[in-house]
N, C-alpha and C positions, 0 to 999 in steps of 0.2 A: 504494500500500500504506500501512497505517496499523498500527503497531504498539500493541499496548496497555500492554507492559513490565511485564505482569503478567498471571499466569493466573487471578485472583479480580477486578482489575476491570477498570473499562467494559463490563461483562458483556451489554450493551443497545446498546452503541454500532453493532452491523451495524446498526439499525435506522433510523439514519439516516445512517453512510457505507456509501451503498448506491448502484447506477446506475453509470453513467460519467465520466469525467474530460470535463470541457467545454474544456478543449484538444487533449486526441489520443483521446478517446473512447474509452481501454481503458477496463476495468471496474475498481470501485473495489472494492480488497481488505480486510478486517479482518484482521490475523494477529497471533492471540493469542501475548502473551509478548515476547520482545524479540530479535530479529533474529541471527540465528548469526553468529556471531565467536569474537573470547576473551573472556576474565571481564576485568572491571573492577578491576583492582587496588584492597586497601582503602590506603586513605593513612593514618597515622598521627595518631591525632589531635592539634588543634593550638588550647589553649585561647586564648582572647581573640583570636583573630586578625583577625576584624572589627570588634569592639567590645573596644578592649581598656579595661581595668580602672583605675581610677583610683587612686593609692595614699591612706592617709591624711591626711597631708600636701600633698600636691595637692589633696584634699575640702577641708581648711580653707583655702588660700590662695584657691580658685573663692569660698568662702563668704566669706569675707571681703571681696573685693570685689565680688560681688553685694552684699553689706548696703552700703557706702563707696557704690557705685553707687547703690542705694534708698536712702541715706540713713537707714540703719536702724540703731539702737543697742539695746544690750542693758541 
């Protein structure tokens, strides 16, 4: 089975998961939408959590030694 976790797309996809499984040779399903269970909790969002943010003060200290590093004066 192959879910498409969505009823708008891979709207084309039966077209080519189609035929059998070449290991146990059922047949190969398209089922549109995304598989019965429960709902997916939303989480709360959570800014910078991967990329967090640099403050000012930290910008001028990176800058300043990149320039000491290049040798670069103002």
């Amino acid at each position: 089975m192959l879910y498409t976790w969505s009823d708008s797309d891979f709207g084309a996809i039966d077209q080519i998961w189609k035929g059998t499984h070449p290991e146990d040779n059922l047949p190969l399903e398209v089922i549109q939408g995304s598989p019965k269970g429960f709902s997916i909790p939303v989480a709360p969002a959570v800014e910078e959590e991967f990329a967090p943010g640099i403050s000012p003060d930290d910008f001028k200290e990176i800058a300043k030694r990149l320039k000491m590093a290049g040798n670069i004066t103002e």
